[in-house]
N, C-alpha and C positions, 0 to 999 in steps of 0.2 A: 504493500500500500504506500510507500515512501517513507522518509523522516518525517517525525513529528516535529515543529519548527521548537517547543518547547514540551517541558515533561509536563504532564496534566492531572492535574487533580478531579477524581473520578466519583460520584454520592451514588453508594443504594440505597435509597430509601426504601425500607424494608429488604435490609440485608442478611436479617435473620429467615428468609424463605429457602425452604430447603427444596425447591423446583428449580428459582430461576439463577438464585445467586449462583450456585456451582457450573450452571452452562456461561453466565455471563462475563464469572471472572473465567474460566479455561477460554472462553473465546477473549476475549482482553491478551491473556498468557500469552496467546497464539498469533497474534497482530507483532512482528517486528517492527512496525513504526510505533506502537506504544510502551517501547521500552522508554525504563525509568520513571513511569509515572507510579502514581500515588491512588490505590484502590481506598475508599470509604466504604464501610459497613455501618449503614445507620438503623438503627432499630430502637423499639420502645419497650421489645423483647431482649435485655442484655445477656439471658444463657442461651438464646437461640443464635444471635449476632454473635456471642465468642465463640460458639462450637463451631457456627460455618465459617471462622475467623481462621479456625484450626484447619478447617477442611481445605480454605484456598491457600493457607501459606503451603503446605504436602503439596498442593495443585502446581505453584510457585517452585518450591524447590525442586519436584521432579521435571519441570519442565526447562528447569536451569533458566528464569526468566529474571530480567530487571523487572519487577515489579514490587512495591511496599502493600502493606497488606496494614490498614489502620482501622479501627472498631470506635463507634461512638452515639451515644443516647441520645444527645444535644444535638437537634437539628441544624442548628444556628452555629454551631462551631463546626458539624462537620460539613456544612455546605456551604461555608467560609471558603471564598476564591475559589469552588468549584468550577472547569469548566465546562463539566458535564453533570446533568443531574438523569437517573434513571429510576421510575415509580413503580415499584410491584409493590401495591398495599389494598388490604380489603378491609374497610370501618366494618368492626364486628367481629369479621371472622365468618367460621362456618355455622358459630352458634345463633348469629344474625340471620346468614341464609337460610338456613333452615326454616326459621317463620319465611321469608320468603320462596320457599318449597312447596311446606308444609299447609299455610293454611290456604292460598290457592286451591291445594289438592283437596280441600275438603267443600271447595263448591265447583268441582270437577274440570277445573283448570288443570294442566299437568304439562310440565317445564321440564324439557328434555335439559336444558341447562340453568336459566336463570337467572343469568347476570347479563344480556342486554337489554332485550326487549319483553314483553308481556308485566303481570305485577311483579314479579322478580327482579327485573330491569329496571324499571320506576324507584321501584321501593330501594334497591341497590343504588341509585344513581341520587336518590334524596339526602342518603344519609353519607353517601361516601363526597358529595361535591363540597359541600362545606369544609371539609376537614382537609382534601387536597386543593382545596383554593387558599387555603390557608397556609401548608406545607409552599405551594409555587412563590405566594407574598414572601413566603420568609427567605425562599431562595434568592429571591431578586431582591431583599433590601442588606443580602452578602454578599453576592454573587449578579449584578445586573444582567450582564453576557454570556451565562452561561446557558449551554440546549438543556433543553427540559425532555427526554423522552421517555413518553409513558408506556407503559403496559398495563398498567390497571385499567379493569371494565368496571363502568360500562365504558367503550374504548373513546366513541363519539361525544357524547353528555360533558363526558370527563376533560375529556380534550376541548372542547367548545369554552366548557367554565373558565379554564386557565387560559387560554385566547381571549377571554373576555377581560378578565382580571389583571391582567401583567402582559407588558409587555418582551416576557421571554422568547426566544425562538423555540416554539415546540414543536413535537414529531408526535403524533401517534403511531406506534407501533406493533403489529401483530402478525403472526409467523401463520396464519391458518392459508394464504394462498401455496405459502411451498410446499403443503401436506398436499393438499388438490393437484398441483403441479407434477408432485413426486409420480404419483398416481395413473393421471394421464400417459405421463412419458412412457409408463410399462404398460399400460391398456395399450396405447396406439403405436409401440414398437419404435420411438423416438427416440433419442439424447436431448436430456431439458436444456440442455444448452443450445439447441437451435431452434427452442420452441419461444414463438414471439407473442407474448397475448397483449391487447387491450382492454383495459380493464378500467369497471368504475361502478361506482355503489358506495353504501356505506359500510360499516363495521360490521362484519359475520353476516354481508349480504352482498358482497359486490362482485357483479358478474363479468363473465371472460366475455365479450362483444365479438371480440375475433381473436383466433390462434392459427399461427401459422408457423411451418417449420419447411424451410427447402423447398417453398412453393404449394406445398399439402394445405389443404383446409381442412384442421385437425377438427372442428369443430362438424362439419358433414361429414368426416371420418366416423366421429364419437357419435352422432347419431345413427349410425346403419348400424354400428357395434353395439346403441343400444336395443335398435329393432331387431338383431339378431340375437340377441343376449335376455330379452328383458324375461322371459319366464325364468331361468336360470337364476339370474342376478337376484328374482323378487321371492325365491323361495329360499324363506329365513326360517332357522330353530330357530322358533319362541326363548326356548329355555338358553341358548349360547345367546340370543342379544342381550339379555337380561343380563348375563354374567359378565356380559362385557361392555356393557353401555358406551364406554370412550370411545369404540372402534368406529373408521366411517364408511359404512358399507357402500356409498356413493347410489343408493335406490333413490333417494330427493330429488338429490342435483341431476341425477339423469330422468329424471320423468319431469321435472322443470323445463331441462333441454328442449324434451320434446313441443312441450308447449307452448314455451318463448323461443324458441329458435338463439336462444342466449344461455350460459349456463352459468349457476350461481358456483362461488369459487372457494367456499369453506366446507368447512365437516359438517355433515347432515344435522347432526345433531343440533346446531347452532342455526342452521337454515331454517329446518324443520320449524324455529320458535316464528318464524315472521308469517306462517303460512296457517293458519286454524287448522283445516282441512287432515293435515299428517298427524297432530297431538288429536284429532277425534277421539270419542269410545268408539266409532264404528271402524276407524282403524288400530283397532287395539291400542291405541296413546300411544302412536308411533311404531308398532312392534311390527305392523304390516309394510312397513319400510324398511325396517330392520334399526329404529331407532331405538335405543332403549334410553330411559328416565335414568338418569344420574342422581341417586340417593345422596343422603348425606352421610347417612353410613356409609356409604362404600366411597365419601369422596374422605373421611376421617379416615379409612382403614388405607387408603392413598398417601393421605397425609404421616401417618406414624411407618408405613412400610419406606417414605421419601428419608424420614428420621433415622429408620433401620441402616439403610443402605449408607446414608452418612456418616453415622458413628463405625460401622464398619469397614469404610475404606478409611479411616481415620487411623484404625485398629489395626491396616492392612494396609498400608499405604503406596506396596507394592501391583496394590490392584488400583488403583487411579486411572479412571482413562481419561488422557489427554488428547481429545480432539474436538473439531470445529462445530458447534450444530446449527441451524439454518435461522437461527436469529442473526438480526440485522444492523444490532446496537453496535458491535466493535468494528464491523466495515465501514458503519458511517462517521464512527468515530474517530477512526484513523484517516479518514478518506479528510474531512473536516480540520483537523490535524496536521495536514499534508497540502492543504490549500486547495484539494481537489476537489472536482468535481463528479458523483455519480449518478447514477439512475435508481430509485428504489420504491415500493409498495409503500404511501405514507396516507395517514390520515392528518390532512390540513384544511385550512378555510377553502372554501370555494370561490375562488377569484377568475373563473371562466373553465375550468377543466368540463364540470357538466353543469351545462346551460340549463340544462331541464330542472336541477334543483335552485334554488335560495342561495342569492350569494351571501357570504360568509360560512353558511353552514360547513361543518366539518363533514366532509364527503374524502372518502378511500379510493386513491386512485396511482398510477404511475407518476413520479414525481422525481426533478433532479434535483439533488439535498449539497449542497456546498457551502463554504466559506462562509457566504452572503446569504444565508437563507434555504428556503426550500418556495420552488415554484411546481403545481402541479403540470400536467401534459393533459393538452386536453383531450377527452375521450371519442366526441364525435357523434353520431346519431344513436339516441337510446330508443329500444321500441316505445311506444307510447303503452303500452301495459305496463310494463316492467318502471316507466317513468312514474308512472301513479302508484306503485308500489311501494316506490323511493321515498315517493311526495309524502306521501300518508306519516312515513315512519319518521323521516325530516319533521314534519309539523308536530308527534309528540314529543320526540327529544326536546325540540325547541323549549316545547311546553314546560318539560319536566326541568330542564335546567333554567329558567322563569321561576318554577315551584320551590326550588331547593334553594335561590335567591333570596326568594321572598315570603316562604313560607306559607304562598298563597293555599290552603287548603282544598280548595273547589278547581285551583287550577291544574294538582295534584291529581285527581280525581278524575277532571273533564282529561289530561294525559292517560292516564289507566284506563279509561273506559274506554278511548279511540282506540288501544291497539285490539289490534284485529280477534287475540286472542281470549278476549272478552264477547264476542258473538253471541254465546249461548246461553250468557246469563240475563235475566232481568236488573233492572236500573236497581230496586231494592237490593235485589242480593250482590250488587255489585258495590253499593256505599255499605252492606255489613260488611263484606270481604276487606275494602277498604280500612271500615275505621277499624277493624281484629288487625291488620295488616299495622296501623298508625300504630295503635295500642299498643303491639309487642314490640316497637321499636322505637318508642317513645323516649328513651333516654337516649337515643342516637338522631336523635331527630329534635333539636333545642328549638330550631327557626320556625315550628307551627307548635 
C-alpha cells in the first residue's frame, strides 16, 4: 500500500469485542505501510479490553510487526490525536436485543436478525444514536481530522446521526457485499477479481445493477442458473437451517433476481428483514427460504465460544493465525496514509451517486475514499420498483434518526409502523408492541 507519511495513532472503540478486534488488529499487523503506528483499545469493559490487549500483542509478536499495542477506558484520552477512529459498539448489549427479539415475537413479528430494519432496527437505532453521537463529539473536540469509520448497526441511522452532528470524515463500513461476491464467483465459474458490479442501495439492501467479468453478463448468467437450479436450491432441512441460522443459503436474493431483474447483495438473512413476505407464518418465518431466526441464545452461545477460542490461542499462541480477512478498514487506512487514492463499498451522504433517493441520505454504494475525503460513483438507472423500495426505507430511517434526536415519541412510532414489517398487525396492537418495546428499554432511552 506504500509508506505511511507519519506513524498513526489508531481508537477501537469497543476494543474489548472479541469478533472484530482480532480481524482488525491482524489486518493492521498485515498493512507494511502501517508500521510503527500506535493501536488503541478503548472499552468501558476493562477485563475484556486487556484480554484482547493480550491477544493482539501474540498477534504483534508473531507476526514480527512495528506495531504498539495501548488499552484505555477514557474515551477522551484514548482518542487524543487519533487519526483514525473505528466503532464496533452495541448500547445494551444482547441483553437489550433480546427485548428487541423477543417481544416482537410475541405479536408474530419475527426478525431473522434485528439490528436494521423492522422494530428491532428502530428500537436499536433509538437507543444506540445518542450514545455514538456522543462518543463522534468527543472524538472531534481531541481529534478534529481524524476518519470516523463505523461498523456499528444500524449501519445507515448511525452513520446519518454523526454526519449530522460533527463535522468528521466518516465511512460506513460493512463486509456483507464480499460474502455475496465470494459466492457468485464459485456459482458462475469466475475469479472475483474480474468481476465488475454496480452497485447501490442502502445498508443490508443494496443491489448488484450490473456484473460483469471479461465481457459475461454474470447477472443473465445467474438467472438461467437460477431457473435451472431453483427446485434444488429451495429444498431446505427445516431442522439444519434452524441449526445454522448464520449461513446464507442465497434462496432470497435469487428469487429477488428473478423478479427485479437486479439482485440484492447481502446474506439472506439481512435481506429477508426488508421484504414481509419471507418472515411470513405461511413461509414458515423464513424457513421456506432456508432462512432461519437468529436467537439470542444461540447469538450468546456465539459470543462465549468467540471468548473460548481467545483465551485459547492466548494459551497457545503457537496456533495464531495470521492472515488478511475481507474487511476494508486497514486498506483504506493505509491507502489514506499513503496519500492515495482507492475504490471501495462505503456508506456516505448522497450527493448525486443515486438520484432516485434524498440527497444527503446515507445511501451504500461504490465510492473513491482518499486523502480529501470520500466521493461516491454514481450508480445510474435504478428500476423504479426497486427505487420505491429504497424510498420507503430512506423515509423511516430518516424518521427514526429525527426520533432519537428529539425524542419525538409519535414520531418513533409513525417510523415503526411504516416498515413494511409491521403489515399484519393492527394500529392497536402495534402502539402495545410499541410502548412493551419503550418500556423494556427505558433506561437506554433518556430522550423520551
Amino acid at each position: 500500500m506504500g509508506e505511511c507519511r507519519r506513524k498513526l495513532r489508531i481508537v477501537l472503540i469497543g476494543g474489548g469485542s472479541y469478533s472484530w478486534t482480532p480481524k482488525f488488529v491482524t489486518d493492521i499487523v498485515l498493512e507494511p505501510g502501517l508500521a510503527g503506528s500506535t493501536i488503541v483499545l478503548q472499552d468501558i469493559n476493562p477485563d475484556a479490553n486487556n484480554e484482547l490487549a493480550q491477544y493482539c500483542r501474540l498477534v504483534v509478536e508473531k507476526a514480527d510487526a512495528d506495531i504498539k499495542i495501548e488499552t484505555e477506558t477514557d474515551l477522551r484520552v484514548a482518542a487524543k490525536d487519533a487519526d483514525f477512529v473505528l466503532l464496533t459498539i452495541s448500547t445494551g448489549g444482547l441483553d437489550a436485543m433480546a427485548h428487541d427479539i423477543e417481544i416482537p415475537a410475541k405479536y408474530g413479528i419475527m426478525q431473522s436478525v434485528g439490528d436494521t430494519v423492522g422494530p428491532g432496527g428502530v428500537f436499536r437505532a433509538l437507543r444506540n444514536i445518542p450514545v455514538v453521537v456522543d462518543i463522534a463529539k468527543t472524538v472531534e473536540s481531541v481529534a478534529p481530522t481524524a476518519w470516523f469509520l463505523n461498523y456499528t448497526n444500524p449501519m445507515t441511522t448511525l452513520t446519518r446521526a454523526i454526519n449530522l452532528t460533527t463535522s468528521l470524515p466518516t465511512l460506513g463500513l460493512c463486509h456483507e457485499l464480499f460474502g455475496v461476491m465470494d459466492r457468485l464467483a464459485k456459482i458462475l465459474g469466475v475469479d472475483k477479481e474480474d468481476m465488475v458490479p454496480v452497485v447501490g442501495g442502502v445498508n443490508h439492501l443494496i443491489w448488484i445493477l450490473e456484473l460483469t467479468a471479461n465481457g459475461r453478463d454474470l447477472l443473465a448468467e445467474l438467472k438461467q442458473y437460477w431457473a435451472a437450479n431453483k427446485d434444488r436450491i429451495m429444498n431446505f432441512d427445516p431442522q439444519q437451517v434452524a441449526q445454522d441460522p448464520f449461513g446464507d443459503r442465497m434462496a432470497v436474493k435469487l428469487s429477488l433476481l428473478d423478479i427485479y431483474d437486479v439482485l440484492p447483495a447481502a446474506g439472506d438473512r439481512h435481506v429477508a428483514e426488508f421484504f414481509p413476505h419471507f418472515l411470513a407464518e405461511r413461509a414458515n418465518y423464513g424457513a421456506d427460504y432456508g432462512v432461519g431466526l437468529t436467537t439470542i441464545p444461540q447469538r450468546r452461545e456465539n459470543l462465549a465460544k468467540a471468548q473460548q477460542r481467545i483465551r485459547h490461542l492466548i494459551a497457545n499462541p503457537e496456533e495464531i493465525p495470521i492472515e488478511q480477512s475481507n474487511e476494508a478498514a486497514s486498506h483504506i487506512i493505509a491507502e489514506i496514509a499513503a496519500g492515495r487514492e482507492a475504490i471501495h463499498i462505503v456508506n456516505i451522504p448522497n450527493r448525486g451517486q443515486m438520484d432516485c433517493l434524498p440527497r444527503e441520505a446515507i445511501v451504500e454504494t461504490m465510492g473513491v475514499v482518499g486523502p480529501n475525503g470520500a466521493r461516491g460513483i454514481a450508480v445510474g438507472h435504478i428500476p423504479a420498483p426497486v427505487a420505491a423500495i429504497l424510498n420507503r426505507h430512506v423515509a423511516n430511517q430518516e424518521m427514526t434518526v429525527e426520533a432519537a434526536f428529539t425524542g419525538n415519541r409519535k414520531l418513533a412510532f409513525q417510523a415503526m409502523l411504516n416498515d413494511p414489517l409491521l403489515q399484519g398487525l393492527t394500529t392497536n396492537e402495534a402502539w402495545k408492541m410499541f410502548d412493551e418495546l419503550m418500556e423494556a428499554h427505558k433506561n437506554l432511552l433518556p430522550q423520551f
